[in-house]
C-alpha positions, 0 to 999 in steps of 0.5 A: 500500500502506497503511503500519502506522501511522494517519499515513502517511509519503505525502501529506505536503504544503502545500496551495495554493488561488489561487497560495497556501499555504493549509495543509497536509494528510496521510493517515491509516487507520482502524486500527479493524477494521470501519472507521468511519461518519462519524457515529461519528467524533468532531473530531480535534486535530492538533498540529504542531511543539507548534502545535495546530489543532481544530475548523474548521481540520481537514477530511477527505477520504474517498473524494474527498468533503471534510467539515468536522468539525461535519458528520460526525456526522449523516453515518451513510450514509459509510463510512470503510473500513479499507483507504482512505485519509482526508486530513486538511487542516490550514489554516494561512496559510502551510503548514509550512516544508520539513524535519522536523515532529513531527505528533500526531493525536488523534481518537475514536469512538463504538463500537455495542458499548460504552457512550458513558461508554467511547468516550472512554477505549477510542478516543481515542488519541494518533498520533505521527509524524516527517515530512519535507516536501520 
């Protein structure tokens, strides 16, 4: 079940590659009611403990198929569904400590009803979240 904020409190994690601490990722939903297409995404901005990733450092995962951020936008045949579930992985040598971290995502769309000049002001929103890595 999907909880009511865009970062979920499940799948909070670091992430290994080779027996080494690669990163760290967690779940997002789309709260935009008709779900997105890949193309319509713009990258997001993670910022964790007031450390901030961007670009290359982000990658998502929908529906089992990662991608990096500069390839979405010629991705128009990928739905990003409303009930579905979006991994974002954060690489950072080392991962995040255990405990409590303060997680902010900032992300945008582009919207087919709304002119471009208006994307940027309608749909790029701040999420804020407390989690517990255990």
């Amino acid at each position: 079940m999907l909880e009511k904020e865009c970062i979920q409190s499940r799948g909070f994690r670091n992430v290994e590659r080779d027996g080494k601490v690669v990163g760290f990722q967690f779940n997002i939903r789309s709260l935009y009611y008709r779900g997105l297409w890949l193309s319509q995404l713009r990258p997001a901005t993670v910022k964790v403990d007031g450390e901030t990733f961007t670009g290359d450092q982000i990658t998502w995962t929908i529906n089992g198929v990662t991608y990096k951020q500069d390839e979405m936008y010629e991705l128009g045949d990928v739905h990003w569904g409303l009930l579905e579930l979006a991994t974002l992985t954060v690489f950072k040598e080392g991962g995040l400590e255990q405990g409590v971290h303060d997680i902010t995502l900032s992300y945008a769309y582009s919207s087919s009803y709304m002119p471009p000049v208006m994307d940027e002001l309608i749909s790029s929103k701040l999420h804020k979240r407390t989690l517990i890595l255990v």
